[in-house]
C-alpha positions in Angstrom: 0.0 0.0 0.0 1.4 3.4 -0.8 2.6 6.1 1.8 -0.6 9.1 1.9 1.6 11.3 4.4 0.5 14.4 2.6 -2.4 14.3 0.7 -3.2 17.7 -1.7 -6.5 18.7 -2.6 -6.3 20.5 -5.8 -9.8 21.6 -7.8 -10.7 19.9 -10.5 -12.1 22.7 -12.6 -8.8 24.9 -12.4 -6.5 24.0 -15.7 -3.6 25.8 -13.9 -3.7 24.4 -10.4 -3.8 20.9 -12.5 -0.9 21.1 -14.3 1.1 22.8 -10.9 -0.1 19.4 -8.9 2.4 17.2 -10.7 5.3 18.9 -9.4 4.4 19.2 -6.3 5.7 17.2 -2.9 2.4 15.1 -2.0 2.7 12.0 -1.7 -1.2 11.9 -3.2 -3.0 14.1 -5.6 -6.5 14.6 -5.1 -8.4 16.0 -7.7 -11.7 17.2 -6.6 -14.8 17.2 -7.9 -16.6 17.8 -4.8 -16.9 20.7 -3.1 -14.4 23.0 -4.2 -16.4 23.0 -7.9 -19.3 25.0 -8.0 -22.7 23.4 -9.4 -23.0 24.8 -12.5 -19.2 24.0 -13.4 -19.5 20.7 -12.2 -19.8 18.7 -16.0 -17.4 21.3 -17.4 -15.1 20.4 -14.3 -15.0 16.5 -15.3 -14.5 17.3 -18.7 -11.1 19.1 -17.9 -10.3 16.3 -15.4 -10.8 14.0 -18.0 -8.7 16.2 -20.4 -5.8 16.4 -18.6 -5.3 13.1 -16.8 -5.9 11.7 -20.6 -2.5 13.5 -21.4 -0.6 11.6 -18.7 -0.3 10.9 -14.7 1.8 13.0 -12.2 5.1 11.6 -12.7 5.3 10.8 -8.6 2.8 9.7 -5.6 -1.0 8.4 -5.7 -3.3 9.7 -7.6 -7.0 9.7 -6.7 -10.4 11.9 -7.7 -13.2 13.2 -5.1 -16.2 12.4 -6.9 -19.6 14.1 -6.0 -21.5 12.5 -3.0 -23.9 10.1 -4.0 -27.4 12.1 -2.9 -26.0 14.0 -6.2 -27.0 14.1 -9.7 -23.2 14.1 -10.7 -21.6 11.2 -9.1 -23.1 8.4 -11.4 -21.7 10.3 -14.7 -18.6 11.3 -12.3 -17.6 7.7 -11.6 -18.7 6.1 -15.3 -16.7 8.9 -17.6 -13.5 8.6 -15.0 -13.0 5.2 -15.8 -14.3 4.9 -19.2 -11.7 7.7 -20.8 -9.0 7.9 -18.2 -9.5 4.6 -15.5 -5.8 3.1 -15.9 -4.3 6.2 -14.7 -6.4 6.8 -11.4 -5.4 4.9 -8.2 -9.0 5.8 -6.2 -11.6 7.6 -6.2 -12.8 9.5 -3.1 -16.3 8.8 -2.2 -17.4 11.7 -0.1 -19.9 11.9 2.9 -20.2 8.2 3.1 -23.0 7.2 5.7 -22.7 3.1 5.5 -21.9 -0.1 3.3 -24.4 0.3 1.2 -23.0 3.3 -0.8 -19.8 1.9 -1.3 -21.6 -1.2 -2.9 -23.1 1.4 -5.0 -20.1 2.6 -6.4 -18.4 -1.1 -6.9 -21.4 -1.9 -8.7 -20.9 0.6 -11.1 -17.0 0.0 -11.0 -17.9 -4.3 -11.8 -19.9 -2.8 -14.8 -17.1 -1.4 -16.8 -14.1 -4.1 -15.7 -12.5 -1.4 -13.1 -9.5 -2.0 -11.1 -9.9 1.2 -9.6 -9.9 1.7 -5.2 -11.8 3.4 -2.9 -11.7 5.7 -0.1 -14.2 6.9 2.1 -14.7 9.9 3.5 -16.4 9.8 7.1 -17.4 13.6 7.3 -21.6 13.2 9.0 -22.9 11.7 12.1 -24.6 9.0 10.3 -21.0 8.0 9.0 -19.4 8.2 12.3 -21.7 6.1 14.0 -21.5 3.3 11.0 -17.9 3.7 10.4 -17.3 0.2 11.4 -19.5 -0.8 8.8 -18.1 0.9 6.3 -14.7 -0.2 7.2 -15.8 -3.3 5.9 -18.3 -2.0 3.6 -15.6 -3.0 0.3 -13.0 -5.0 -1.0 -11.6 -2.1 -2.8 -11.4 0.1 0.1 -7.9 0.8 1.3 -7.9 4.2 3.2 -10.8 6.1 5.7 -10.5 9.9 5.6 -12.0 11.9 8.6 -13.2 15.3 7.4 -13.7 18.1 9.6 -15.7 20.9 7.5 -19.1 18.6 6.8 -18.8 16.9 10.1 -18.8 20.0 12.0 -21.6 20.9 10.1 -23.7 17.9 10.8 -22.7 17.7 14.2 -23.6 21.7 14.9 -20.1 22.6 15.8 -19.5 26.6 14.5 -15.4 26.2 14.4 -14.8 22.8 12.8 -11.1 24.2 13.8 -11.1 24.5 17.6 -8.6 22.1 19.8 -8.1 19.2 18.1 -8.9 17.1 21.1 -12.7 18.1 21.3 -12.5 16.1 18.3 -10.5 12.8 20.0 -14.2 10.3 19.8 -14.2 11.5 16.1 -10.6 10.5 15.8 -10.7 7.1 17.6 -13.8 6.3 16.1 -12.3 6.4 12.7 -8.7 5.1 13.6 -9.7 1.9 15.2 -12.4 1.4 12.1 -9.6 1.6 9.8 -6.8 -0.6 11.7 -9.3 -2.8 12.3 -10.2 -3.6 8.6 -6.5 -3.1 7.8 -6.9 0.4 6.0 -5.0 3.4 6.1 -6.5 6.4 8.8 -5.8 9.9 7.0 -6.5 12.9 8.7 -8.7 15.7 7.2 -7.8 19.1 6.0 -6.2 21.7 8.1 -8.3 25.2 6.6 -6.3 28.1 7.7 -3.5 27.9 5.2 -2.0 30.8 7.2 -1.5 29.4 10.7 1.3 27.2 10.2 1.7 26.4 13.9 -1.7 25.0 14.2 -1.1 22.5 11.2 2.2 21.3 13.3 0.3 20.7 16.1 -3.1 19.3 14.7 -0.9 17.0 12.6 1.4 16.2 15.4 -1.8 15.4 17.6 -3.4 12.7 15.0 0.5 11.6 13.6 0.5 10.7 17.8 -2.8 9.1 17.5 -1.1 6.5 15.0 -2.8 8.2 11.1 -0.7 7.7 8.7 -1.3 11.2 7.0 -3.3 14.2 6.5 -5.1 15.9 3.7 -3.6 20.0 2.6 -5.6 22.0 0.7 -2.8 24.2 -0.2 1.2 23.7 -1.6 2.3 25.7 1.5 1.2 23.0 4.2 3.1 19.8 2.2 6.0 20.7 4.0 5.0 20.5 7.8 2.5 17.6 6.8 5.4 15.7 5.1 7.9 16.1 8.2 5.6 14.9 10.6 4.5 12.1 9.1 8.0 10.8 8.2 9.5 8.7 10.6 12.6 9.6 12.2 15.7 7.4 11.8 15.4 5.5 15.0 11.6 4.6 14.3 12.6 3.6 10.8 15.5 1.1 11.6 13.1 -0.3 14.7 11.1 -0.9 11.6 13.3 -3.2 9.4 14.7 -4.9 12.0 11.0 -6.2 13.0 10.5 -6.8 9.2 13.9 -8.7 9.1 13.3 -11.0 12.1 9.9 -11.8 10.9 11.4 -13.0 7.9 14.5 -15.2 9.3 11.4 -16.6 11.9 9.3 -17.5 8.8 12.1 -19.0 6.7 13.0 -21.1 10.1 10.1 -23.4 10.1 7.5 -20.8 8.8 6.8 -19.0 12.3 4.7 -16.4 12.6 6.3 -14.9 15.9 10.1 -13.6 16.9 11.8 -12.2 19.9 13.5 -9.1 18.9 15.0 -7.2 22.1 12.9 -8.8 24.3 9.8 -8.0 22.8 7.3 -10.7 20.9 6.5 -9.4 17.4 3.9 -10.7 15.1 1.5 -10.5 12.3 0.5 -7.0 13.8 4.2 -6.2 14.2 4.9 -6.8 10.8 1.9 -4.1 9.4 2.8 -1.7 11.6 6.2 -1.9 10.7 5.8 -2.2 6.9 3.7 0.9 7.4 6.5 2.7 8.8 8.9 2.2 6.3 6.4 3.1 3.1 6.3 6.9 5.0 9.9 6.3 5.3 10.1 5.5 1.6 8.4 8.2 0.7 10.4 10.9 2.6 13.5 9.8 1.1 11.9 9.5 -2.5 10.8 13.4 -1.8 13.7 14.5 -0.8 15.9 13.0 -4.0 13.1 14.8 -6.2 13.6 18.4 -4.8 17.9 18.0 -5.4 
């Protein structure tokens, strides 16, 4: 599973911040054809999605599309026109406001129709979401990553500043963290609005990267940076990391065990995803950091 340490909204009916994406140092691009389109830009907005990604990939990271939610009359012909004109170059799609299993099995119906390969994520951003999010941990075989948004959930849940301490948000956070270990997904954190307040992304992204997410959604170029260090792994996490990796392998070419004794400690099967975890964001950082030499 690839590293989503940073992951960079960028709207999908904006020609220039489309072609800027590609360069940029995200380990994900998410193109959006959500929320940041208007409605009555939204088919002219696919069109130029579908333009563009027809004329290649980013040359690094993930790449995935926000389609519209699916109490809209745009994600069917969202979904159906991604993968018929530019499906082999799109990782996921984002399926926003997701309230249960049922409306991922919507969406991999649709995908079965036309062959796809394509994965999932869901976005748990209501109430109805965050009190199913179990279920829709488990809701599809193409799901590999829960998002927790902040904007529509503070909305459903009448909070006015879906910004305050990031700890008044900890059940939210939990919630969707053990959903998504639990099924063996990635947990990515939500969007971080005031692009300005650099201090409060470290520390909002520090609070969930302490949590155990493996990354956090920016909705500008200026917060990859912060995002990006705190989600990498320092040195001495890292090496814990493929020494676990390397003793699970020398136990399971010695009579196939599942178990070692590394420093005293038992590892496992857990150990092992943990750890592999921790050396994609690790991965990552050091692919980012021979691309801006």
């Amino acid at each position: 599973m690839s590293a989503r340490r940073s992951c960079l909204s960028v709207p999908g009916s904006s020609e220039k911040m489309l072609a800027k994406a590609g360069g940029l140092q995200a380990d994900e691009i998410v193109i959006d054809l959500e929320d940041s389109v208007a409605a009555g830009a939204k088919v002219e907005a696919r069109e130029l999605v579908c333009r563009v990604l027809a004329e290649g990939r980013p040359s690094r990271g993930v790449l995935a599309v926000r389609v519209n939610a699916l109490d809209s009359p745009w994600w069917r012909d969202d979904v159906a026109e991604l993968v018929d004109r530019v499906g082999p170059v799109i990782d996921s799609l984002v399926v926003p406001k997701v309230e249960g299993a049922a409306d991922l099995q919507e969406i991999d119906r649709l995908l079965d129709e036309r062959g796809a390969t394509i994965g999932i994520q869901a976005l748990v951003e209501t109430a109805a979401g965050l009190l199913r999010v179990g279920e829709i941990a488990t809701g599809s075989q193409r799901l590999d990553a829960l998002i927790l948004g902040y904007a529509d959930m503070a909305a459903s849940l009448g909070r006015t500043n879906p910004e305050e301490a990031s700890e008044r948000w900890l059940y939210a956070q939990e919630a969707v963290l053990v959903a998504a270990r639990a099924a063996g997904l990635q947990a990515i954190d939500g969007p971080y609005l005031a692009i300005a307040d650099e201090e409060g992304l470290r520390r909002w992204a520090e609070h969930v990267r302490g949590l155990g997410y493996d990354g956090k959604w920016a909705v500008h170029p200026s917060q990859l940076a912060v995002i990006n260090e705190t989600f990498t792994p320092g040195d001495d996490e890292l090496e814990r990391a493929k020494a676990i990796l390397a003793a699970l392998a020398r136990a399971e070419g010695d009579g196939g065990r599942g178990a070692a004794e590394l420093d005293g400690e038992m590892i496992d099967e857990a150990s092992r995803k943990q750890a592999e975890q921790v050396v994609a964001r690790g991965g990552a950082g050091m692919t980012a950091e021979r691309a801006s030499r």
